[in-house]
Structures are given as C-alpha cells and as structure tokens.
C-alpha atoms as one frame of an Amber mdcrd trajectory, in Angstrom:
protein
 -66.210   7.097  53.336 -64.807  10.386  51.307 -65.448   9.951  48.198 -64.739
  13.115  44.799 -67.715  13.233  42.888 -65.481  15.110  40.459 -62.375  14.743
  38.630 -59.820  14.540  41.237 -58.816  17.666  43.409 -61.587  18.625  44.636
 -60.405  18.613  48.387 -60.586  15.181  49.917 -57.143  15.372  51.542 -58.662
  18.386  53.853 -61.714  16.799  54.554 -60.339  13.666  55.585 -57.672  15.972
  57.740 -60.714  17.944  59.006 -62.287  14.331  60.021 -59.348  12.846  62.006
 -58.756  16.488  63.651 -62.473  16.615  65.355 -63.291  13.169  66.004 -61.170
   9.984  67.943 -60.327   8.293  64.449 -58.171   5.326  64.529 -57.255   4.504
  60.949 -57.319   6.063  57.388 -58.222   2.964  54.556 -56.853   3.960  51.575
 -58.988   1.953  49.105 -58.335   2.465  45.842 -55.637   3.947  43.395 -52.208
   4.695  44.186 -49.058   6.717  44.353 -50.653   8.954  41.260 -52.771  10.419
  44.239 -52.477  13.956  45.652 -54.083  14.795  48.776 -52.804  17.937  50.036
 -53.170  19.225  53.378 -52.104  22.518  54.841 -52.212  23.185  58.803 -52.401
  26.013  60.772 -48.782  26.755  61.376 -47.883  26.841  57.646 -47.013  22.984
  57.223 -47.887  21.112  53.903 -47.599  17.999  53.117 -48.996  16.081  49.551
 -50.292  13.140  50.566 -49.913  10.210  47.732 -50.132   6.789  49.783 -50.150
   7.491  53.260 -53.544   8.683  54.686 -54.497  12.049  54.971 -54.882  12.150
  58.127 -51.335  11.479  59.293 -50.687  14.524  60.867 -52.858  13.835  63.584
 -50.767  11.843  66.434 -52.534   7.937  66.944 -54.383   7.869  63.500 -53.155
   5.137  61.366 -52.587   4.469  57.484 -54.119   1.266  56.144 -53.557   0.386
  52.729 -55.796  -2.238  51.097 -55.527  -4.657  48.760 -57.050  -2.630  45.894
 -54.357  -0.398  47.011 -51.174  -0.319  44.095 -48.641   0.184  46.635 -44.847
   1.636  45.465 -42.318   1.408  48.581 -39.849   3.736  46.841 -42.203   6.258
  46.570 -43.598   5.153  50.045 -39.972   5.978  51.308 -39.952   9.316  49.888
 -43.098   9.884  51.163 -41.991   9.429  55.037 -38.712  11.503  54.149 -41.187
  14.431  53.672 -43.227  13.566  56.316 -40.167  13.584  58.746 -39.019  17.014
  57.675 -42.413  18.412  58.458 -42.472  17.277  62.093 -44.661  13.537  61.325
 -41.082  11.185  62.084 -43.464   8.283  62.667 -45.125   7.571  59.933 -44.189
   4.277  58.990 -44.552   3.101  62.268 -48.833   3.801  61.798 -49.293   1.925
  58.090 -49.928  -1.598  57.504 -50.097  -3.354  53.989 -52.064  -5.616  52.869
 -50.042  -8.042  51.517 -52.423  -9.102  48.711 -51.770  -5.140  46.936 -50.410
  -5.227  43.875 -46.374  -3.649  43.732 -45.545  -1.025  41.348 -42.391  -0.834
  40.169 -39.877   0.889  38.179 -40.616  -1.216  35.257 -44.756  -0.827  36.072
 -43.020   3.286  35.484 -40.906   3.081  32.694 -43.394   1.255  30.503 -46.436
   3.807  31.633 -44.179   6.558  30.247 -43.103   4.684  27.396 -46.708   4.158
  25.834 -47.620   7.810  27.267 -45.184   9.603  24.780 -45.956   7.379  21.881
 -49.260   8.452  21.827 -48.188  12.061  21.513 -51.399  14.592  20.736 -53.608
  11.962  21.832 -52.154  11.177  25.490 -54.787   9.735  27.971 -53.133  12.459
  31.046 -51.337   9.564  32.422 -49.704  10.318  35.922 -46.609   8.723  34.636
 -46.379   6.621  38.147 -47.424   3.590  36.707 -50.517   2.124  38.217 -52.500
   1.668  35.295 -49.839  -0.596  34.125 -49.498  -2.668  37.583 -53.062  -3.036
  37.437 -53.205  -3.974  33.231 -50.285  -6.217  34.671 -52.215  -7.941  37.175
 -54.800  -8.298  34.854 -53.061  -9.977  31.885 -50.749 -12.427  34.345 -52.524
 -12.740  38.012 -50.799 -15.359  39.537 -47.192 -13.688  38.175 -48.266 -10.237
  38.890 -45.308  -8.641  42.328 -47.234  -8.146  44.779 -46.468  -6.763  48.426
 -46.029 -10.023  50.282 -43.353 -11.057  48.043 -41.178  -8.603  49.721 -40.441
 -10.995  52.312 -39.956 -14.190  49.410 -36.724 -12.593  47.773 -36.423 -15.572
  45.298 -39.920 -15.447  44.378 -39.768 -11.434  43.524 -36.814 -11.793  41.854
 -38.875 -14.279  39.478 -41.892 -11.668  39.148 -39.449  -9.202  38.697 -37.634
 -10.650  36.038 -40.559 -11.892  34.424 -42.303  -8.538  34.365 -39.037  -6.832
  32.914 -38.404  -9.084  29.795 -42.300  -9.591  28.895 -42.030  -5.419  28.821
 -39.116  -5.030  27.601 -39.867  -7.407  24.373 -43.499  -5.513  23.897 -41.693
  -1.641  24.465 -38.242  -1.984  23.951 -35.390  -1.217  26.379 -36.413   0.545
  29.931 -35.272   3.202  31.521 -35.521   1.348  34.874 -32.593  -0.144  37.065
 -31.518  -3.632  37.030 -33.611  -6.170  38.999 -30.428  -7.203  41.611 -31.045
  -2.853  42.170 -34.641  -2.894  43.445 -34.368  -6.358  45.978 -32.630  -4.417
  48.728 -35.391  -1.929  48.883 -38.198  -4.100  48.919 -36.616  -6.737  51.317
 -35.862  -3.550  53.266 -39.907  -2.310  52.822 -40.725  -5.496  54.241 -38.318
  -5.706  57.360 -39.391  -1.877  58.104 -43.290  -1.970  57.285 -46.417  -4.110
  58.819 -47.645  -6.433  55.919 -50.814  -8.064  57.304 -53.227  -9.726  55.282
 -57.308  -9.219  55.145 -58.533 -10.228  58.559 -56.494  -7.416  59.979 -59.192
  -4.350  58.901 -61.844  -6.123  61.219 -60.040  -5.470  64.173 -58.859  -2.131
  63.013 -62.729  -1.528  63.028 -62.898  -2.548  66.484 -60.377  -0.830  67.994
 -62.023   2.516  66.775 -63.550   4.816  64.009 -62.172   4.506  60.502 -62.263
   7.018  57.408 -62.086   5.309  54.541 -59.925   7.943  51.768 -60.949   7.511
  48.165 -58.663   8.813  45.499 -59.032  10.454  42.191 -62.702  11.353  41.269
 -65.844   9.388  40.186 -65.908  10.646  36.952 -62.455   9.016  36.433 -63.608
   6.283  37.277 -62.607   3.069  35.133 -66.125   1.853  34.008 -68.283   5.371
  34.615 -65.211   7.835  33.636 -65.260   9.326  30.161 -63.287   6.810  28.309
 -60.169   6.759  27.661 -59.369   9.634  29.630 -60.146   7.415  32.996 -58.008
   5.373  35.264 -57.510   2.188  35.807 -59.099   2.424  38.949 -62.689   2.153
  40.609 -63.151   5.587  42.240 -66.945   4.946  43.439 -67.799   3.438  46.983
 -67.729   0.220  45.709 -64.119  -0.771  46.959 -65.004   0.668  50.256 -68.195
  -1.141  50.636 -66.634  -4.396  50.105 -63.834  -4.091  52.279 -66.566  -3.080
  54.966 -68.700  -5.807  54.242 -65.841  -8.767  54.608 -64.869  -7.116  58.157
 -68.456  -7.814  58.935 -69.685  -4.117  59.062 -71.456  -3.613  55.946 -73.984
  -0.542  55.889 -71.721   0.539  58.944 -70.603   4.015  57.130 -71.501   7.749
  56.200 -71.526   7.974  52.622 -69.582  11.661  51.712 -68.730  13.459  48.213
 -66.431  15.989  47.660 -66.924  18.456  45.308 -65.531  22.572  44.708 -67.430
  25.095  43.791 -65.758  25.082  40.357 -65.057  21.949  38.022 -61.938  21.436
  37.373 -59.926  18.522  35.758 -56.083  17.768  35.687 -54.983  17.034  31.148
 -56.935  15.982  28.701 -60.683  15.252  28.590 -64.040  16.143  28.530 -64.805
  19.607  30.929 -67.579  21.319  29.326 -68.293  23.832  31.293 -64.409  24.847
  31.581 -63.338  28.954  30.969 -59.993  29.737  30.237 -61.055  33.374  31.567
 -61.180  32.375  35.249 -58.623  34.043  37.042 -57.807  30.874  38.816 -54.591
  28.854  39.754 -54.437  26.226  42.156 -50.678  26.117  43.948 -50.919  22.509
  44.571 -51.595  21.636  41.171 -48.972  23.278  38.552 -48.757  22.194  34.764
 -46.706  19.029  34.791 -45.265  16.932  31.988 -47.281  13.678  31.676 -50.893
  15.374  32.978 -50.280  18.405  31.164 -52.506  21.822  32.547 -54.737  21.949
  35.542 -58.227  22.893  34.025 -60.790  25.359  35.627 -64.654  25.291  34.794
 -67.865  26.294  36.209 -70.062  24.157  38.769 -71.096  21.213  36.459 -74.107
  19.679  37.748 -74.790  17.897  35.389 -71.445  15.533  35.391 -71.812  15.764
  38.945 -75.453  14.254  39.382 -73.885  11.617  36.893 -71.004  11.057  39.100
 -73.628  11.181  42.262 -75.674   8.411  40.365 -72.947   6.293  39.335 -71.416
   6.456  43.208 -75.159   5.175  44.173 -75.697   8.286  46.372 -74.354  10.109
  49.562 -75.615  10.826  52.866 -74.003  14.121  52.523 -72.148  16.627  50.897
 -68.961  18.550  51.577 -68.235  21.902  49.756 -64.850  23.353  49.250 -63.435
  26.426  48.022 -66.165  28.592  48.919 -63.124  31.233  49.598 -63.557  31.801
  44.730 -67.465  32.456  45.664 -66.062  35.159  48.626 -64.197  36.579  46.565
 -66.794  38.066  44.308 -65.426  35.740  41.205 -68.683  35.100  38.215 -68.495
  31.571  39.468 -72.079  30.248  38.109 -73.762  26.883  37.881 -74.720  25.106
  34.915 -77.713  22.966  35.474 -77.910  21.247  31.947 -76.232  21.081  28.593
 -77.745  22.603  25.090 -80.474  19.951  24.046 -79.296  17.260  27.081 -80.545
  17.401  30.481 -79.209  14.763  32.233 -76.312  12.220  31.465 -76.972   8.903
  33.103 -74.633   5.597  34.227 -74.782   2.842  31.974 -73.784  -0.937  32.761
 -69.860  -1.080  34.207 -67.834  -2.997  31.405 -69.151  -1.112  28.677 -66.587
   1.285  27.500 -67.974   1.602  24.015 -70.907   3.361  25.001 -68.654   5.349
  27.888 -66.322   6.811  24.515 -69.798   7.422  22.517 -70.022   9.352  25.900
 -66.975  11.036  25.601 -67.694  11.850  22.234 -70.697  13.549  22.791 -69.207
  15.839  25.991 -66.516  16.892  23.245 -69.476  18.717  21.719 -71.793  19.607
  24.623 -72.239  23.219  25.442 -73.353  24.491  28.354 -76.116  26.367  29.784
 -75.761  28.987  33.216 -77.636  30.079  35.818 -78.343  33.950  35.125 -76.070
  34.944  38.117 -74.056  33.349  40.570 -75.822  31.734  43.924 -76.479  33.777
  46.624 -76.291  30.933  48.434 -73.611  28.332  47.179 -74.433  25.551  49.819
 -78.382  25.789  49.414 -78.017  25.926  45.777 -75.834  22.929  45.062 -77.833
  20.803  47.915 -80.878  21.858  45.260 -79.292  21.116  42.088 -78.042  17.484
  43.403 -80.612  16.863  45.712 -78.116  15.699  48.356 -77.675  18.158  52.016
 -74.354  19.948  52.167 -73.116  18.837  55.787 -69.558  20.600  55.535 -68.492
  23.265  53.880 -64.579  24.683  53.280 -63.778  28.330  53.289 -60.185  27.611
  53.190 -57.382  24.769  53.154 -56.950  24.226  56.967 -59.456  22.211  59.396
 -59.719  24.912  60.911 -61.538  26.596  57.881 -64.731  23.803  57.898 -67.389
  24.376  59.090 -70.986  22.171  59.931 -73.826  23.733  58.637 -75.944  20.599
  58.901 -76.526  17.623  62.246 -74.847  14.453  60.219 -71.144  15.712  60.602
 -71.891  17.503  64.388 -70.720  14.489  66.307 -68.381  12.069  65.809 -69.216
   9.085  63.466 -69.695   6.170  65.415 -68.676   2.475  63.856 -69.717  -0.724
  65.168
C-alpha cells in the first residue's frame, strides 16, 4: 500500500512504477480520489506519461488497473487518458481496468459547478483541482440513492434520471452551467460501459488470488479530509484506511506492507499551510507548472513535524521511501526542521472534527520554523531518525531504474496471500 505522507507529489507514481517493474504484480487498486490525481512516471527511453485514473503501473505489460468503489471515476477523462497512453506505446490500456460499479461518476456538471463555487470565492479559493470530485462526492453525500454512479452506464434511462436530476438541483443552487446537454453525455457513458469491465466488489478477492497487488493512494495525508488542514483538504480519505477495508472484505486483512512517500523537500500544490516553505529555493518541478484553479507549486524544507503528524494520523508504516535525493546531490541548503517555535509536535485529533482541524490551520498560518544547523550528511539515516520509521527505498531520480534498496523489506518481492 503506497501511501504520501505529504501533500501530494511527493513521488508515488514512480514508486508504484518501480514496484510493478521488479516484482510479478498483477493489479494496481486505485483506492481513493480521482481524476484530480497526478502520478507521473518517466521511463528509461524518454516516455512520460501523467497518470490520473489508471494505475501507475500501466506501463508494465500484464499489470492491471482496478478502480474501487471509493474511486470517483470520470470516463471522459478516462478516454483521454488511454488516448495518451496509446501514443506512448501502452494501446491496451483499457483492456487491463475494471470498475467497480458501486464508484461514484463525475461529470461535466460534478465540473462546471466545482469551478463555479471555486471562482466565487476569489482570494480565499480552497486550490480546488477544478475536476470536480469534491462535488461528486458532496453529491453523493447530500442525495445517495440519486447520486450517477458507474453501473448506471449500462441503465441509460436510469442515468438519464440522475443526470437530469443532478443538472437542475445545480443549476437552481449556481446558476446556468457551462456543461453540455444531458442527451450529449449518454453516448459516452453507454459507450464507457460497452468498452470497459464494470464488476462489482467480490471481484478484488480474486484479483488477490491470481497475484500480488499494489494498492496506489492519491493525494497526500495531510490533505486528507478529516486530518488535512481544513479547508484547504479534499474531499477524500488519503490515509490507509480505504485500503485496509477493501483488503479486509476480500478476506486478506493485515495481508500488506504499509509504505509512505515522502521528498526530501515539502512541497504543496495552492493555497495552505507550508511552514517551512522558501521562496529562495532554486527549485521547479516540470511536472507540476502554475495552473489556474491550484494556483503555484510550493517548495519548503523537510517538515518533520507535519510529517510525523501525517505518519500518526496514517497509523504508521512498515517503511519508508525517499525521493528526490538528486536536490540533496546537488549540493542545494536543503535542511530539516525538527519542530516549530514554542510547538514540538502537532498531533491527530478525532476524524469529524473540522473545527479543531481549522483552529489547526490557524495556528500553522503562524508557526515558524526551526532548522537543523546544516543539511544531513546522511538524508536517509536522518529522516529514518526524525520519524522513527526505516527508509527501505530511496529515489535518486524519476525512472525505476533510479531506486534503489538500502534496507531487507523491499529486497524481494511482496508476497500476498
């Protein structure tokens, strides 16, 4: 289970690449989040490829996609996707993902309405994506048993209901949408359906069967809907938890290596708290440009401090992997920051409470940090110090063949029973 103890971007795409490259894995579970996600992975011969729904591990001939039910699952975007994937040499894509019908469907209303309440809230936007998953999933919320969802792709009356439904309860709450007409979006879904496996819950216990499984978390824990920094979170859980569960119906709870993700800098994607970031780092990151609706990609030093809160709030790893060792190669004044001015240690409170996570917030906005007198000599030793968790794979670069194992749990190839 890959899991960003971060903010997003810290590198789980090239882990999860790195995983299905050295070891016979069968199927990628994507289990949580949604077409907002941005996995990228480079290979040796120059090829790139963002990956958003599909598993990151598609490259690899044989491995599989699986997305799960907590899964918010677009099939327009899921068609552009494959295009991509074609042009890159990976023409098969759709033939190795299955759906589970129970995912909730975003849509271009889901879209338009996300972007709609994004811009009204001018200076104080949350760094919305703009691809509408918090609003499937506030969607789902507020009307469960009207919410689309990906087995209605094969009920065309029945989605033409949701559908309808969904676009005039949004369109009396926001005004008029800049989204097509409903008789627009059946062909695509009826043609998602006749093109894509849609299986229901039973089908990840045999996937287990057949084979090892990564399970490909997206976003970062300190996102996360009830342990982010509220409101600049997502309406997604970004811990274990999702994974766990899905493991647990399939009848192999406890059954998984626990793995966070985390750079060697802290870095965050729009607005929010980063305390320890410095607009003096002479940093970019080609994968993630300034965009309209997240705004600037944000570059800090090693936090440990929000990451031993995101480590807590994940309930622990059996390992660590460490990317972007490459900045500490280069010489950079990368250093770590161990605690805050006057606080130590920020801990997880009870999920639910979002009051106490924007007191949270609050008091980040203000927090200053404090540095280690010179950058580690050794980066893996001293974050495996500072978290208390072994670094088991570390990432000089953004190919596979760039990891390397310092440590016995990632030697071998996970075994799943």
């Amino acid at each position: 289970m890959v899991v960003d103890l971060g903010y997003g971007d810290a590198g789980k795409g090239t882990v999860v690449d790195w995983l299905c490259a050295t070891r016979p894995v069968h199927t990628v579970v994507r289990f949580n989040g949604g077409a907002q996600a941005a996995h990228n992975v480079v290979l040796r011969d120059g090829r790139h490829h963002t990956f958003a729904q599909f598993g990151a591990g598609t490259f690899r001939p044989g491995v599989w996609t699986h997305l799960s039910r907590h899964v918010v699952v677009d099939p327009l975007a899921l068609a552009a996707e494959a295009d991509h994937l074609a042009t890159v040499g990976v023409p098969d894509a759709l033939d190795r993902l299955t759906v589970d019908g129970e995912a909730l469907l975003a849509t271009p209303y889901h879209r338009a309405a996300n972007r709609a309440r994004e811009t009204a809230r001018g200076a104080d936007r949350h760094g919305s994506c703009g691809q509408g998953v918090g609003e499937t999933v506030a969607y789902g919320l507020a009307h469960p048993d009207e919410a689309p969802r990906v087995s209605d792709c094969h009920r065309p009356q029945r989605l033409h209901r949701r559908l309808t439904a969904l676009r005039d309860r949004l369109t009396a709450e926001l005004g008029p949408l800049d989204a097509p007409p409903v008789a627009d979006c059946l062909p695509a879904y009826r043609a998602f359906a006749e093109r894509v496996a849609i299986v229901d819950r039973s089908w990840l216990a045999g996937a287990l069967r057949a084979g090892p499984c990564v399970f490909e978390g997206a976003q970062g824990v300190l996102l996360d809907e009830w342990h982010g920094f509220h409101p600049f979170t997502t309406w997604s859980t970004t811990t274990f938890a999702n994974a766990e569960s899905l493991l647990a119906e399939a009848g192999a709870a406890g059954t998984a290596t626990r793995l966070g993700v985390l750079r060697t800098v802290t870095t965050r994607h729009g607005p929010g708290p980063l305390v320890t970031e410095d607009r003096g780092l002479p940093l970019v990151d080609p994968h993630n440009p300034t965009n309209p609706w997240q705004g600037r990609f944000r570059f800090g030093h090693f936090d440990a401090v929000a990451h031993a809160y995101a480590l807590a709030a994940a309930g622990g790893v059996d390992g660590l992997a460490l990317t972007h060792l490459d900045l500490a190669e280069r010489g950079l004044d990368l250093r770590i920051c161990r605690r805050y001015r006057n606080l130590d240690r920020l801990l997880p409170g009870r999920p639910g409470d979002l009051d106490r996570q924007a007191a949270l917030t609050a008091r980040l906005s203000t927090a200053r940090p404090v540095y280690d007198d010179a950058p580690p000599a050794d980066w893996p030793q001293a974050v495996s110090a500072a978290l208390g968790a072994p670094v088991v794979l570390t990432s000089h670069g953004p190919t596979a063949e760039e990891k390397t194992v310092p440590g016995p749990l990632l030697a071998t190839p996970m075994i799943m029973t």
